[in-house]
C-alpha positions in Angstrom: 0.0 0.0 0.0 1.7 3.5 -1.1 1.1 4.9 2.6 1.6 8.6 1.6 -1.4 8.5 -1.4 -3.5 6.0 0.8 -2.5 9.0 3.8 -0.9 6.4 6.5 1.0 7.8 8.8 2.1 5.1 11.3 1.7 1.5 11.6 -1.7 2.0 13.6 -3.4 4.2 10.6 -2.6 1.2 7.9 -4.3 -1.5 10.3 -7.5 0.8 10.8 -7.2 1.1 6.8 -7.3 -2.8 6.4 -9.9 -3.0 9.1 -12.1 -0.7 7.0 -11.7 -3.1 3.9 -11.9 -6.1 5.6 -15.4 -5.0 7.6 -16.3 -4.0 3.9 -15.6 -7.2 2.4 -17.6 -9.4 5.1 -21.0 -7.9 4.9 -20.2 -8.4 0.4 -18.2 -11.7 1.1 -15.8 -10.3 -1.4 -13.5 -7.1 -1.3 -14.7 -4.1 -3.7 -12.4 -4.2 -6.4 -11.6 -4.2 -9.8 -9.5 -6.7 -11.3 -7.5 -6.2 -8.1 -7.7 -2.6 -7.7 -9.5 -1.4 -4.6 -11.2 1.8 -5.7 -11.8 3.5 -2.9 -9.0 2.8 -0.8 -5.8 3.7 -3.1 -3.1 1.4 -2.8 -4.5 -1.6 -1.6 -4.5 -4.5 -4.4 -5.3 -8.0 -4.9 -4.3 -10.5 -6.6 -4.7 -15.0 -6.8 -8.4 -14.7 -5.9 -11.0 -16.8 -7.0 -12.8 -15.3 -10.2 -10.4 -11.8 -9.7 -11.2 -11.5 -13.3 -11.2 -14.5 -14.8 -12.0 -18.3 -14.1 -8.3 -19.1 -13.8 -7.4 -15.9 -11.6 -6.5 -18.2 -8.5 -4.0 -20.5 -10.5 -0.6 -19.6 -11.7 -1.2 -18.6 -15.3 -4.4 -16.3 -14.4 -2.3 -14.8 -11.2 0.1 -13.7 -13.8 -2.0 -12.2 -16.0 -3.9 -10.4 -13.0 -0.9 -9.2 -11.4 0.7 -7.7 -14.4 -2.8 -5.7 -15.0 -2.0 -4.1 -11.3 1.7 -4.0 -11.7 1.0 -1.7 -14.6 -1.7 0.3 -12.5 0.6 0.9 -9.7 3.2 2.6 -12.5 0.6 4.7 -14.0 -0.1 6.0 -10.3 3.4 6.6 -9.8 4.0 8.4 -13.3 0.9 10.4 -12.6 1.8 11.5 -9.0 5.5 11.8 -10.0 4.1 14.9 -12.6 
């Protein structure tokens, strides 16, 4: 998690952060996201769960494939907060 975008000061702030998600993703079961890309709480990804994007997103070749997506979104945040 890029803790000065996602505004995480200390160790404390980034386990409320995770609380918040994970409180979110109990009541839906699953965490709001995007192909891995938790909208709402910049910086936090995921990646090798079930149906992430595809049917093979928890297996090797799909984790891959679902990790590079976010890979590349993380660099677009950096070039676009580097500017």
């Amino acid at each position: 998690m890029d803790r000065a975008l996602a505004g995480i000061q200390t160790s404390r702030d980034a386990v409320r952060k995770l609380d918040e998600v994970a409180s979110t993703a109990k009541s839906s079961s699953w965490p709001d996201q995007y192909r891995g890309v938790v909208g709402s709480e910049p910086g936090l990804y995921f990646v090798g769960l079930e149906h992430l994007y595809a049917a093979v997103s928890d297996i090797l070749p799909g984790v891959g494939r679902d990790a590079g997506y976010v890979a590349r979104h993380i660099a677009s945040r950096a070039y676009d907060t580097a500017r």
